[in-house]
N, C-alpha and C positions, 0 to 999 in steps of 0.2 A: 748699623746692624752688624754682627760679629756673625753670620752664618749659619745660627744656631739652627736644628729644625724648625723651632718655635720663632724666629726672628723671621724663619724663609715662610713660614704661615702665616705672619703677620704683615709680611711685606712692604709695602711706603706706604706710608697714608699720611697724606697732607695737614691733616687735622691732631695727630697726635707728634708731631714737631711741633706745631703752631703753641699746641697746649703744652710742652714743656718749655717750650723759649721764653712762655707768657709767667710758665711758673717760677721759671729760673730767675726771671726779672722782676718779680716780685707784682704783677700787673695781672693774674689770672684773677679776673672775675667772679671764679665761681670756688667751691667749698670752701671757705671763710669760717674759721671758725669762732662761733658766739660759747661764751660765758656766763650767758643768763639767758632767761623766758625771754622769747620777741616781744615786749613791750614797745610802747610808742619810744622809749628809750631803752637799748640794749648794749650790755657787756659784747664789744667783736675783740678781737684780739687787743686785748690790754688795755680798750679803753671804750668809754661809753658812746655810743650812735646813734642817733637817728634814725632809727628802726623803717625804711620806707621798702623793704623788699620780701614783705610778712605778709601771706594770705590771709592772720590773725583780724578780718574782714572787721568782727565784731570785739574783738580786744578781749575774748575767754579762754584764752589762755591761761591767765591771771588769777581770772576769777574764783572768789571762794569756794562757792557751790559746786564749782567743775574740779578745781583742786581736790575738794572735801571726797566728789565723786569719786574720783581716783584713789585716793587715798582707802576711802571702805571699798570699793573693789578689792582692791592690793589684800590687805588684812582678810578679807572673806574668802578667797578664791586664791590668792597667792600670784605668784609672777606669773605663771602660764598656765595654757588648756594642755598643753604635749600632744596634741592631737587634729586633724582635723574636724570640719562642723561634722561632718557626715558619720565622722565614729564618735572620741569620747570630746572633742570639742564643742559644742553645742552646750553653752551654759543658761541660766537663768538668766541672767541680762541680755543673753541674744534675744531671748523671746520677748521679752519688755521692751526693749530697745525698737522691737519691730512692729510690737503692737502698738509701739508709740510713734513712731513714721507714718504706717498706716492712718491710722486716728487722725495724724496731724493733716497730712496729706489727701484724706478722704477716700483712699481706696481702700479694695478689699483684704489686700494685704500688702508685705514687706519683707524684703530679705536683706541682710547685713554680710560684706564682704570686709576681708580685711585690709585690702587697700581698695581705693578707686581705682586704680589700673586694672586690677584683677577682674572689678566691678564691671568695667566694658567689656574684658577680653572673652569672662565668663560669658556674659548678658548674649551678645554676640555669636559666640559659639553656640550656646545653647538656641540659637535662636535660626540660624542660615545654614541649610545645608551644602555642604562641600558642591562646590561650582554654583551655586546661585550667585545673581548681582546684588549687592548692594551699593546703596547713591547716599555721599557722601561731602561734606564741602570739604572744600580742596587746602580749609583751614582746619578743621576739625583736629582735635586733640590725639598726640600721637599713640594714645592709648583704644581708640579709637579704632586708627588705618592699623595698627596694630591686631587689635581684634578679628578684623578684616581677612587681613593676612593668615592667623592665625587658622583659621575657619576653614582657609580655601576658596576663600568668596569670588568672584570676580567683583571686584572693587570699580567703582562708575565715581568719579569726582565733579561735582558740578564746580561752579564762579562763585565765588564767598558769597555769602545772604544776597543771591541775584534767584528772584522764582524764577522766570522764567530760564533759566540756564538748568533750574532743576528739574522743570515739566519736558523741556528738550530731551533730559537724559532718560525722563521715566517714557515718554511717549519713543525713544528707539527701542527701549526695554521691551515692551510693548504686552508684558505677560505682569500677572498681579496674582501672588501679594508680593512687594519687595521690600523689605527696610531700606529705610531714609535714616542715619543720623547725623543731627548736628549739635552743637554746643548752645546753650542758651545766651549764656554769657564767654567771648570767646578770650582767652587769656594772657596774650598778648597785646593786643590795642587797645581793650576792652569795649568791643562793640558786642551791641547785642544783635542777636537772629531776628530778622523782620518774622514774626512769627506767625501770625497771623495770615499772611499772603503762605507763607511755606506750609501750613495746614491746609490750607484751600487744595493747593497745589496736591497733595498727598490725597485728599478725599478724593476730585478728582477723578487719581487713577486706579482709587483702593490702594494705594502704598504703607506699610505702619510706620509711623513715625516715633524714632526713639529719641527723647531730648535731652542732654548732660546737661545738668542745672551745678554742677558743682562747683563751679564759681560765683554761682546766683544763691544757693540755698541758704537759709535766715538774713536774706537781706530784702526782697522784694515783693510782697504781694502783702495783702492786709492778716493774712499771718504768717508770713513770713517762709513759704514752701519754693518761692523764687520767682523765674519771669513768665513763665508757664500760668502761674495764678494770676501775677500783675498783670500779664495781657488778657485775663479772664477764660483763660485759652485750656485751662488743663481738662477735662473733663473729654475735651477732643483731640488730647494727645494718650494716647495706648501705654507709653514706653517711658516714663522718669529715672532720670540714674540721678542722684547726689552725692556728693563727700561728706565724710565726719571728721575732712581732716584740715580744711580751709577757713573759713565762717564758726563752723561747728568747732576748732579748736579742740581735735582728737585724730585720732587715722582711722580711717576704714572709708570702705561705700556702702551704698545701698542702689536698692530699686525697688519703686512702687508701683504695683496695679493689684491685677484683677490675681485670684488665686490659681486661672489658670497659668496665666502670664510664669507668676510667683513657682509653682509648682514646676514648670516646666525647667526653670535654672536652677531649680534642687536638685533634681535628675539628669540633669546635663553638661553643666556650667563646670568644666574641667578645673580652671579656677578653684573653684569654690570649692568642690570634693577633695581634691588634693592639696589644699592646702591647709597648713597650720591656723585654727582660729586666732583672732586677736587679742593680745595679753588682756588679762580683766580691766587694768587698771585704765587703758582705753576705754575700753566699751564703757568702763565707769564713769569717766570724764565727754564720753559721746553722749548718754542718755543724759547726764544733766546740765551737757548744753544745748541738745535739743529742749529742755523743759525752760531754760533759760529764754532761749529762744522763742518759745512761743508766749513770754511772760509780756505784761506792760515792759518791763525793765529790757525784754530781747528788743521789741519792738519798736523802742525810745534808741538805742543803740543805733538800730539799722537806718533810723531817721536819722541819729550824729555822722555813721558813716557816709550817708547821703550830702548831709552838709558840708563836711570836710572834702572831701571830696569835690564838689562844686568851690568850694574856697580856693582849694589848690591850683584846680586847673584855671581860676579866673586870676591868682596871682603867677602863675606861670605866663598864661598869655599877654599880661599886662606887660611882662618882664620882655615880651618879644619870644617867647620860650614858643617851638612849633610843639603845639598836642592835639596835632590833626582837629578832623573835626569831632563836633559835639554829639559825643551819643544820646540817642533820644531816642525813648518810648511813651507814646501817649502822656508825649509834655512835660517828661519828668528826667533829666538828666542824672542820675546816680551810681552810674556806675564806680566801685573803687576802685579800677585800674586809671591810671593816667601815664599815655604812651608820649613817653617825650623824643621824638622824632632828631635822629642823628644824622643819620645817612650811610659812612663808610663804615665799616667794621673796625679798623683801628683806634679810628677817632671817639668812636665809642665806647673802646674798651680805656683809652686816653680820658675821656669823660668820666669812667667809671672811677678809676685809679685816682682823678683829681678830687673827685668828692669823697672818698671812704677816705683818703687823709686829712680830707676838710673834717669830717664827723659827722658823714653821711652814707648812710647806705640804704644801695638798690640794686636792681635785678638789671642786666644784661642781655639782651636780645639780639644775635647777630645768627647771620646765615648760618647753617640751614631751617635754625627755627625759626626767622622771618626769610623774606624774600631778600633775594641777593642787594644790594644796598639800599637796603631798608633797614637799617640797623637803629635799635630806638634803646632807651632807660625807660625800664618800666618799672614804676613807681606804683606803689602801694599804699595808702590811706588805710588808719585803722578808726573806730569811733572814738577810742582812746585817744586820740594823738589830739594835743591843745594848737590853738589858734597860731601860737610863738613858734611852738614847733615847725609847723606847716610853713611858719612867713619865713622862717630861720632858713628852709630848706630851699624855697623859691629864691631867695637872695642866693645860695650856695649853687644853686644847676642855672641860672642864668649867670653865673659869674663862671662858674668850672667851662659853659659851653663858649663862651666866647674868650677864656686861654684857649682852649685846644684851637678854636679856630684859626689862631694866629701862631698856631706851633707847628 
């Protein structure tokens, strides 16, 4: 550090050495930059990859009709709103967009945010007043604890999908009403929220329960609204948040209920008032992979997702490759994460570096977004991605992990 004011504000911090030594040496894992659409095969620098670090759940990326979408967005409305929802941003596809969540979703209404961060932090705020508790898992997405914070909340963390660690924390509470959030599907191991026991939990004590499905939504329930509908469960959860920016293959979020619900994050949701709406060409490419999504054709997808998915993790495990255990809901294994268990953080970023020059790429998990050596490759399944591909990739992380081991 040279002294500066701005170096004496910055001060040491462990993590941004770490992050230039990693970059300097050519080994950071992270802003990589691609060439082309995340396809099951994708342009990374200078050469084509093996696309495994793509939220692109259902492979709409790509897709005509979502491209097409985008594309007459653009033309109709132009690159941007200049404004946010609350003054001149509010377009005609927001109100479609939401009438089309709702409908999809069965409630009474929908509101559209322009990221899914914004999506919790607004939902949240609008929702906890300053020094209330809210209970939270102690996994829950940093968008989330964020929210949280953001609020003033006093923040209560229970034990990852354990109820009873969450009835502990509501029964010291011991005052109702509190928000509960958790993630449905959670985005690094890709476990799902025992859901069903955590509802119980929440009736209960009268607690409302808010559930981020945005790694779950167009993949799981018989129309595809996420794990909320597959465990038949939504009707008794208050609070849905989703992404348009994962599955859906566009950016933004939402949230679905009742109009009081709805109503109350138009008036409140700091988020949301002050910020810039979402260029058209999104929201054009949102609504029609929502429509996509609720098609035979979304629905056939999130069954290839499914199967890909269980292909990988059974040729991973074959290979001796650790991908924890099996997540299960009501018998049905599908999640599209697949957490390939490392350990130390170097070894894993070793891991990382040995397969993007193989012609492989994935995502990177090391402290403090997992637990201190718990450092995993988290790997991505799209419905896109062929059989070869997948075996291609199992030979390539069973081979990359046992170099590092001997290095």
């Amino acid at each position: 550090m040279s002294g500066t004011p701005l170096s004496e504000l910055i001060g040491h911090d462990a993590r941004i050495e770490l992050f230039k030594g990693l970059r300097d040496s050519g080994h950071l894992p992270f802003f990589r930059e691609m060439q082309s659409a995340p396809a099951p095969t994708t342009d990374m620098e200078g050469r084509p990859r093996i696309m495994l670090g793509s939220n692109n759940y259902l492979g709409l990326s790509t897709h005509p009709l979502v491209v097409e979408g985008a594309r007459r967005a653009l033309s109709e409305y132009g690159t941007a709103t200049t404004g946010s929802r609350l003054m001149n941003g509010t377009i005609a596809l927001h109100t479609r967009i939401e009438a089309e969540l709702a409908e999809w979703h069965g409630t009474e209404d929908a509101i559209v945010f322009t990221t899914g961060y914004q999506t919790n932090l607004g939902t949240i705020g609008a929702l906890v007043p300053r020094g209330a508790a809210v209970v939270v898992d102690q996994y829950a997405h940093a968008s989330i604890q964020d929210g949280c914070r953001l609020a003033g909340a006093d923040m209560r963390r229970f034990r990852h999908n354990d109820p009873e660690s969450l009835r502990a924390a509501l029964a010291e509470i011991g005052t109702a009403p509190v928000l509960v959030v958790i993630d449905a599907l959670y985005s690094m191991e890709g476990d799902f929220a025992p859901l069903r026991e955590l509802v119980d939990v929440c009736e209960d004590f009268g607690a409302v329960l808010m559930v981020d499905e945005a790694h779950s939504v167009g993949l799981f329930g018989r129309r595809g609204t996420g794990v909320s509908e597959m465990a038949d469960l939504a009707g008794r959860i208050p609070i849905r948040m989703g992404s348009l920016s994962k599955g859906l293959a566009s950016t933004g979020g939402f949230v679905v209920g009742t109009h009081e619900l709805v109503d109350t994050i138009r008036a409140r949701a700091r988020s949301f008032q002050f910020s810039t709406a979402g260029v058209p060409s999104s929201l054009g490419a949102a609504l029609a992979s929502v429509r996509v999504a609720r098609s035979g054709e979304g629905r056939a997808l999130a069954a290839r997702s499914a199967e890909n998915s269980r292909f990988l993790r059974s040729a991973l495990d074959d290979r001796g490759v650790d991908v924890g255990r099996d997540p299960n809901v009501a018998g049905v294994s599908t999640s599209p994460i697949v957490p390939v268990h490392v350990g130390d953080d170097l070894r894993a970023i070793r891991a990382w570096r040995t397969l993007f020059e193989s012609g492989i790429y994935c995502n990177t998990a090391v402290h403090p977004a997992v637990a201190a050596g718990s450092a995993l490759l988290r790997v991505c399944v799209m419905a896109t991605h062929t059989t070869a591909e997948l075996e291609s990739a199992a030979d390539a992380i069973a081979h990359c992990l046992d170099l590092v081991a001997v290095a």
